[in-house]
C-alpha positions in Angstrom: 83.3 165.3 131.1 86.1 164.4 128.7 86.9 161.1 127.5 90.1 160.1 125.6 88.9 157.9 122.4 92.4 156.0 123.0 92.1 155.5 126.6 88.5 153.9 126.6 89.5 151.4 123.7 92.7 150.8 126.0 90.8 149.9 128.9 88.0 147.7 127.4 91.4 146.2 125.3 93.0 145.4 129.0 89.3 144.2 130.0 89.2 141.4 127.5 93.3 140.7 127.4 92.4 139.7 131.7 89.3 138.0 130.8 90.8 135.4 127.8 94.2 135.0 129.3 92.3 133.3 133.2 90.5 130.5 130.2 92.0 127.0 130.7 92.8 124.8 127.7 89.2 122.9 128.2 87.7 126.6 128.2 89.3 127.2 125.1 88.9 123.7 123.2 85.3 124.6 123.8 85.3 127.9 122.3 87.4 127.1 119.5 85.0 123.8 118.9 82.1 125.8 119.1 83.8 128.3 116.5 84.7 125.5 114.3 81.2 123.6 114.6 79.3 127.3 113.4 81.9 127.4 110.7 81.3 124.1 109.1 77.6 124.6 109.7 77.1 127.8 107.8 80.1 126.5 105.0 77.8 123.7 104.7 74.8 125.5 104.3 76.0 128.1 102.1 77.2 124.9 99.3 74.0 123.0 99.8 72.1 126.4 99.0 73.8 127.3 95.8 73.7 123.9 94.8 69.7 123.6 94.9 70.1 126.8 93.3 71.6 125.5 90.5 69.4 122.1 90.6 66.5 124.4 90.1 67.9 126.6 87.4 68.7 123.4 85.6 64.9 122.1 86.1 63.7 125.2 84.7 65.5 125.7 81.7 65.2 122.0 81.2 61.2 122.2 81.6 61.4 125.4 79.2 63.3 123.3 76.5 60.2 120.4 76.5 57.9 122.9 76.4 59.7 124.4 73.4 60.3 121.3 71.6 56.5 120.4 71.7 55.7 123.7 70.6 58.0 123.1 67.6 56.3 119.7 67.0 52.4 121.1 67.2 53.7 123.6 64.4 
């Protein structure tokens, strides 16, 4: 059995077009609050991350510059 490529993507297209366009606007504050609440999370997250990244990075080459520097002073 043939199926048309353009056809299938038009009807699952119509599909979701029906489905969003029945939400109500307290249907739709909660998706888009939802949305919003992932997004802040993970925008958050991602900072917080690189930031302890760079905490640590800074720890290490600071205990690499003591260590150093008593080296120096044994010699």
């Amino acid at each position: 059995m043939y199926r048309d490529p353009g056809t299938t993507g038009l009807s699952y297209w119509g599909a979701f077009i029906a489905t969003v366009s029945g939400y109500s606007w307290h249907e739709w504050a909660s998706i888009f609050g939802i949305t919003f609440g992932f997004l802040t999370w993970f925008t958050n997250w991602y900072y917080k991350r690189k930031e302890y990244q760079l905490r640590l990075r800074e720890l290490e080459l600071r205990i690499i510059n003591e260590r150093k520097q008593k080296y120096e002073k044994q010699s």
